[in-house]
C-alpha positions in Angstrom: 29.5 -66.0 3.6 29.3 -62.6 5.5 26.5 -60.4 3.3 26.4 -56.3 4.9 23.9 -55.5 7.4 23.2 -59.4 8.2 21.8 -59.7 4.9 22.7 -63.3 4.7 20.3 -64.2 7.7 17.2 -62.7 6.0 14.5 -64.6 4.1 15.4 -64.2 0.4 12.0 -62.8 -0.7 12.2 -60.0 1.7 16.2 -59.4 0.8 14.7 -59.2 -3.0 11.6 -57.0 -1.9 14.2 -54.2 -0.4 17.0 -54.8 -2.8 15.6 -56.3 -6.5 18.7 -56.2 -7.9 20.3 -59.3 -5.7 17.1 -60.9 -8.1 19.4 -60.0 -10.8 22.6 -61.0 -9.4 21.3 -64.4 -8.8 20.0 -65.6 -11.8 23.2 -64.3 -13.2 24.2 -67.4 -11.5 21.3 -69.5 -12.3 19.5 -69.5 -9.3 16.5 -68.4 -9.8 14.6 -67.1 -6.5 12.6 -64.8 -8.4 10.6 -67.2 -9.7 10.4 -69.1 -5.9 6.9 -68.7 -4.5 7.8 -69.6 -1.2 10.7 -67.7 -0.4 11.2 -68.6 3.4 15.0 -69.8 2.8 17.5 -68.0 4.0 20.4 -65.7 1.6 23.0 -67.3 2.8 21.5 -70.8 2.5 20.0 -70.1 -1.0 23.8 -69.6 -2.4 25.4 -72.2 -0.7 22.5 -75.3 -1.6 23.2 -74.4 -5.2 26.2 -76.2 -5.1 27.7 -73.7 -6.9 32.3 -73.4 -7.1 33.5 -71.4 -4.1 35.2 -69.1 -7.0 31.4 -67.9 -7.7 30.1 -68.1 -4.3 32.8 -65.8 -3.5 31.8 -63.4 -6.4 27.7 -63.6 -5.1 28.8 -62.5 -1.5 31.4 -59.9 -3.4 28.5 -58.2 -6.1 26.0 -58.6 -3.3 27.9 -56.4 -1.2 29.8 -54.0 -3.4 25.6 -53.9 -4.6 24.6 -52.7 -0.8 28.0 -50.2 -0.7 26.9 -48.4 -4.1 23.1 -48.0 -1.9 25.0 -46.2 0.5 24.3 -49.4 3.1 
């Protein structure tokens, strides 16, 4: 997966401190990191562990990033 601005190599409770939203876009995909109290893994790791089709893996990294183009990032 390739997130904008090396997204995918940040921890994913500072990714949701800075951008909320990708909160949002997750649990639309039932992964639920918003309610994670540890919040050391990766982006890029939380998507793919989920074991989740490569069809909406694909729409993740694609919402994720059209999400960072509309911030102007």
């Amino acid at each position: 997966m390739e997130f904008k601005n090396n997204l995918g190599d940040r921890a994913i409770q500072d990714v949701m401190q800075s951008y909320p939203e990708i909160g949002e876009i997750l649990g639309r995909f039932d992964i639920g990191c918003t309610t994670c109290k540890v919040g050391i893994c990766l982006l890029k790791d939380v998507v793919s562990i989920h074991g989740l089709s490569k069809d909406d893996e694909a729409k993740i990294e694609r919402e994720i990033n059209e999400h960072l183009t509309q911030k102007g990032e």
